[in-house]
VEXDREN-2710 file (C-alpha; in Angstrom, 1 decimal):
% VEXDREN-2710
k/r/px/py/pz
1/UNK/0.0/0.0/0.0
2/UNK/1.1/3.5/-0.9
3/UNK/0.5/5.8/2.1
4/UNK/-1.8/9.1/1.5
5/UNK/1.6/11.8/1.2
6/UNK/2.7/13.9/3.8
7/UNK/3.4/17.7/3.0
8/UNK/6.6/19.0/4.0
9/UNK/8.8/21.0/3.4
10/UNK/13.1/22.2/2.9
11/UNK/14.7/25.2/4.1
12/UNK/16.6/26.6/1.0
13/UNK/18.0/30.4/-0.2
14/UNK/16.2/31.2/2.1
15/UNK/12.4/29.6/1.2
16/UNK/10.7/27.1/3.0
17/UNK/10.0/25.1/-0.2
18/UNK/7.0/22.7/-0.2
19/UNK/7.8/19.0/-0.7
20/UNK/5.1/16.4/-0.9
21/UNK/6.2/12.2/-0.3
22/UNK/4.6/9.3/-0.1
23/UNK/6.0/5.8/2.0
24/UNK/5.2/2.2/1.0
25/UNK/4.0/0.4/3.7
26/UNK/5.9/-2.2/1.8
27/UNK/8.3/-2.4/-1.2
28/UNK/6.0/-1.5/-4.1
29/UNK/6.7/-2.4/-8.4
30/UNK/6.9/0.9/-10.1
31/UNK/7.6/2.3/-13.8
32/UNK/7.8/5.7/-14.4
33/UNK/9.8/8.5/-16.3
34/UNK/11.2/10.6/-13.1
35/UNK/14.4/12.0/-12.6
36/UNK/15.2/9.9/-9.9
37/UNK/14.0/6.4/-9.7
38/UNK/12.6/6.1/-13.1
39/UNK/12.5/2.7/-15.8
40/UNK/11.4/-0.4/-13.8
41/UNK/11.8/-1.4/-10.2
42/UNK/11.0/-2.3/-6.6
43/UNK/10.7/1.6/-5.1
44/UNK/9.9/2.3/-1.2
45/UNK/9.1/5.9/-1.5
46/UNK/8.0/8.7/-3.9
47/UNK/8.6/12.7/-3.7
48/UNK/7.5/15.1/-5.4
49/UNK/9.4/18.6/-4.8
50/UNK/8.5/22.5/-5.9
51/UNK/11.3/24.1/-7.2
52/UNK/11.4/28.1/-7.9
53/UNK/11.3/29.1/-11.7
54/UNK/14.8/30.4/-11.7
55/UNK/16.1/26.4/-10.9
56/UNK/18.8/26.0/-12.9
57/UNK/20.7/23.1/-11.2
58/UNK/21.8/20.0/-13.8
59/UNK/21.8/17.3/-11.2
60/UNK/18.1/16.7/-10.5
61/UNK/18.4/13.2/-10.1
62/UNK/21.3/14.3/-7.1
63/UNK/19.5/17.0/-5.7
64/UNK/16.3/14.5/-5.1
65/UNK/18.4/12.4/-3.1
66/UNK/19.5/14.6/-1.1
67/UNK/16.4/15.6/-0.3
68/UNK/15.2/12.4/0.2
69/UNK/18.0/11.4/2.8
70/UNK/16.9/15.0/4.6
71/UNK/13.5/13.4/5.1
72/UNK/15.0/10.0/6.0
73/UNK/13.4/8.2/2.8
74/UNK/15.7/5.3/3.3
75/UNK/16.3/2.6/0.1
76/UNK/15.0/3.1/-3.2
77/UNK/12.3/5.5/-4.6
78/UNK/11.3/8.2/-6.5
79/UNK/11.5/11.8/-6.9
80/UNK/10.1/14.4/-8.9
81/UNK/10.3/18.3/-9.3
82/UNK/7.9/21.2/-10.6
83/UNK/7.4/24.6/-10.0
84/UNK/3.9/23.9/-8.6
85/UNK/3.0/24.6/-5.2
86/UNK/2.6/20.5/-4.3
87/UNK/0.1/21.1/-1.8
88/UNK/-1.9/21.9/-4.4
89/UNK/-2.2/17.7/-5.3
90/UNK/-5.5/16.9/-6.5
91/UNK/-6.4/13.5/-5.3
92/UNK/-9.2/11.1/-7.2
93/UNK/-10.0/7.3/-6.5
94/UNK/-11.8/5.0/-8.7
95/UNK/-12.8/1.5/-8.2
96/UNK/-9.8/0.9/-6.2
97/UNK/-6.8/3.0/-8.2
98/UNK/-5.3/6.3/-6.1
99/UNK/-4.0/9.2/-8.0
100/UNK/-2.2/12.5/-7.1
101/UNK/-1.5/15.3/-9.6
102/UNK/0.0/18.5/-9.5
103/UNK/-1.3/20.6/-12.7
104/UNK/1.0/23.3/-14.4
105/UNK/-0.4/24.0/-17.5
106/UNK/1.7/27.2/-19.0
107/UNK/4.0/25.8/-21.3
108/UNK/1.5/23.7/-23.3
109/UNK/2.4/21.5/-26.1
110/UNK/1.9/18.9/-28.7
111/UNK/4.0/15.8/-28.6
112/UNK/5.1/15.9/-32.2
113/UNK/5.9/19.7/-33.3
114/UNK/7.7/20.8/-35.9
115/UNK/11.3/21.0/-35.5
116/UNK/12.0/25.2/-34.5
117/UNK/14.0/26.8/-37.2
118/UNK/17.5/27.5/-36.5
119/UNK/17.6/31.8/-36.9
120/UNK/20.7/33.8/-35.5
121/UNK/19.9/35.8/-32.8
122/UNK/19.5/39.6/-33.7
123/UNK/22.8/41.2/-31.4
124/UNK/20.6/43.2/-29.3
125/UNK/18.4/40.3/-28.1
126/UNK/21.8/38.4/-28.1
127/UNK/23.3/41.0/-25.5
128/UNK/20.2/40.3/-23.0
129/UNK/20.3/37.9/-20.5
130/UNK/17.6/34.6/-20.6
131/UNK/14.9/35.6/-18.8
132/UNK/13.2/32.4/-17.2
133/UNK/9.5/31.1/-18.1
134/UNK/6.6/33.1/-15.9
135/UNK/4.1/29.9/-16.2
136/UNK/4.5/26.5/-14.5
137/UNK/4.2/24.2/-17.2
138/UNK/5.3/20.7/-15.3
139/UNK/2.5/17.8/-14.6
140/UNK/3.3/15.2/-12.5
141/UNK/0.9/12.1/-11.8
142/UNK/1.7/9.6/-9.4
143/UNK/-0.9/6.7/-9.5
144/UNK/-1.0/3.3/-7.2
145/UNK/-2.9/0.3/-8.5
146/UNK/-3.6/-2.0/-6.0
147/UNK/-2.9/-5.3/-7.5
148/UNK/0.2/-6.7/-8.6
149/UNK/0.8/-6.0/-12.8
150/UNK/2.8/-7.8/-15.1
151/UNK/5.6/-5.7/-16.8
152/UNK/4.1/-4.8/-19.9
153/UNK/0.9/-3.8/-18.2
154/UNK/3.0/-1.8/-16.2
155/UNK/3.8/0.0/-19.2
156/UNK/0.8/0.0/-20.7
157/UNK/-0.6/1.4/-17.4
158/UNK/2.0/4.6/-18.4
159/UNK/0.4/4.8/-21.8
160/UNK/-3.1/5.2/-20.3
161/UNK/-2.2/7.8/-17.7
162/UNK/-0.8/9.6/-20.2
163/UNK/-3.7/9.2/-22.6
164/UNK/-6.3/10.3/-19.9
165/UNK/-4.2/13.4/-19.4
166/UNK/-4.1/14.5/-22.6
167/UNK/-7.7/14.0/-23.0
168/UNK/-8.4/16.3/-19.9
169/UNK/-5.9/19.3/-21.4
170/UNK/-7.9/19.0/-24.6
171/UNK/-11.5/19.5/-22.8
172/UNK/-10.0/22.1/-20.8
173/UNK/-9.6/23.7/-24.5
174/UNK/-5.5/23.5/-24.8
175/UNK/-4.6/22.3/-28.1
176/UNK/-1.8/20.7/-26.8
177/UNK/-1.1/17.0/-25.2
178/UNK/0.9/18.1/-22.0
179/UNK/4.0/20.3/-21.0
180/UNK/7.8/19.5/-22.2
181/UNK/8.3/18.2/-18.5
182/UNK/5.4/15.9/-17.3
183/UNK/6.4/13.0/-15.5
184/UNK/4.1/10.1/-14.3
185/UNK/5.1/7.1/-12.0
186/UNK/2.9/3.9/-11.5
187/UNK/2.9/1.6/-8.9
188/UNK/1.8/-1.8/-7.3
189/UNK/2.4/-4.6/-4.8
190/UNK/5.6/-6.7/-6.0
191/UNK/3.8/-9.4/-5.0
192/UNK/1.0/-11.4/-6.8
193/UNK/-0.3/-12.8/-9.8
194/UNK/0.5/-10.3/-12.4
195/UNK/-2.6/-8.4/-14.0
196/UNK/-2.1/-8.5/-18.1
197/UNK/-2.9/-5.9/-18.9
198/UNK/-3.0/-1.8/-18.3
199/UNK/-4.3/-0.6/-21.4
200/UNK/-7.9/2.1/-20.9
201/UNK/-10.6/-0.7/-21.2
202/UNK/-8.6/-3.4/-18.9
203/UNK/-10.0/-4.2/-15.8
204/UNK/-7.1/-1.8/-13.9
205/UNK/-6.6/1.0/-17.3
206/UNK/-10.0/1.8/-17.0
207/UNK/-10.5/2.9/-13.6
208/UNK/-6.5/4.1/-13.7
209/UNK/-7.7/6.5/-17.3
210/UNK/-10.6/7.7/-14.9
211/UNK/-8.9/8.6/-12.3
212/UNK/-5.9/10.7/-13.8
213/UNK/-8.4/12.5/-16.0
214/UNK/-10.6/13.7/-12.9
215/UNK/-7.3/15.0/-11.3
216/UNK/-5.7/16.4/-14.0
217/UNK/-9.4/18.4/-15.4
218/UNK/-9.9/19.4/-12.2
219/UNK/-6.2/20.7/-11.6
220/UNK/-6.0/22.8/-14.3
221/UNK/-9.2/24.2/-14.5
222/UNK/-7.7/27.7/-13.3
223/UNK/-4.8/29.4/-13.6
224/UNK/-1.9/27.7/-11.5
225/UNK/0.9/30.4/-10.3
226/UNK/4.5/29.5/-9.8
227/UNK/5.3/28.8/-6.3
228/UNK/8.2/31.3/-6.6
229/UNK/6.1/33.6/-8.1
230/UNK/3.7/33.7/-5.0
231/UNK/6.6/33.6/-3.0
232/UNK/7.7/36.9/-4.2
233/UNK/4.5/38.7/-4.3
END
């Protein structure tokens, strides 16, 4: 069983950043695409962190576990960032399957864009320093099926998730099928006979599709503000 998470949070320039994690009451299967913990395997925790807009570090995967060993998250797990404030989570059940999202949808896009053309910088622009995005555009979905699944459902239990998400951003009227940083993480008991299959109209998928598109309609229904925006007034 995936415990309901516990809000938290780090003392860091100066902030007390928000952090949201979750403990296994046992070792639990898990796929997912996070920084930290992500591909296939037995994980024990899961975090999900807000970072300010201006984050520029390159070692995500690093910084998560430090911040996991802060919080005494001992053995393997997961960790996630976003410049949402994470207790903002949306939480939605169906028949069995839990799911928490955090909803930034300001940087909306569509999986397969054209490639940007390559244009030379005009020198004044060039002369000016990056200015970092003003809209949160991360969404992260962390879902816990409570039966055992078999590896490819496992993956195919990825697939949905992100299919039901990018069926709620398009009723929310964004032409777009998520942000350039979504991450989603699935897991299950390690134990079991393995469920098939994960796929939207399997006995698990279906209820799992359900679930992330309730949470992710209903977080980003309004306008979410970067944490560090609202930090600084």
């Amino acid at each position: 069983m995936l415990c309901e998470p516990f809000l938290t949070s780090r003392s860091e320039s100066g902030w007390d950043i928000p952090m949201l994690a979750w403990r296994a009451e046992a070792p639990l299967l898990a796929v997912g695409s996070a920084p930290l913990g992500g591909g296939i395997g037995v994980r024990r925790w899961v975090l999900n962190a807000t970072v300010p807009m201006s984050y520029d570090r390159d070692d995500p995967a690093a910084h998560l576990a430090e911040l996991a060993h802060g919080l005494d998250l001992d053995g393997p797990g997961v960790g996630l960032l976003t410049g949402v404030d994470v207790s903002e989570v949306v939480r939605r059940t169906d028949g069995g399957v839990r799911v928490w999202a955090t909803v930034g949808l300001g940087t909306p896009v569509w999986a397969a864009a054209p490639e940007p053309a390559t244009v030379a910088p005009e020198p004044s622009a060039a002369s000016e320093p990056a200015r970092p995005a003003q809209h949160v555009g991360t969404v992260n979905i962390v879902v816990y099926v409570p039966v055992r699944l078999g590896d490819a459902a496992l993956v195919n239990a990825v697939a949905t998730a992100t299919e039901a998400k990018a069926q709620a951003i398009w009723e929310l009227g964004l032409p777009a099928t998520g942000t350039p940083t979504d991450a989603v993480t699935v897991l299950c008991p390690a134990d079991g006979d393995p469920a098939p299959y994960g796929g939207p109209r399997s006995s698990w998928g279906a209820p799992l599709a359900r679930a992330v598109h309730a949470a992710v309609r209903s977080g980003g229904t309004g306008t979410v503000v970067p944490w560090s925006d609202r930090r600084a007034g």
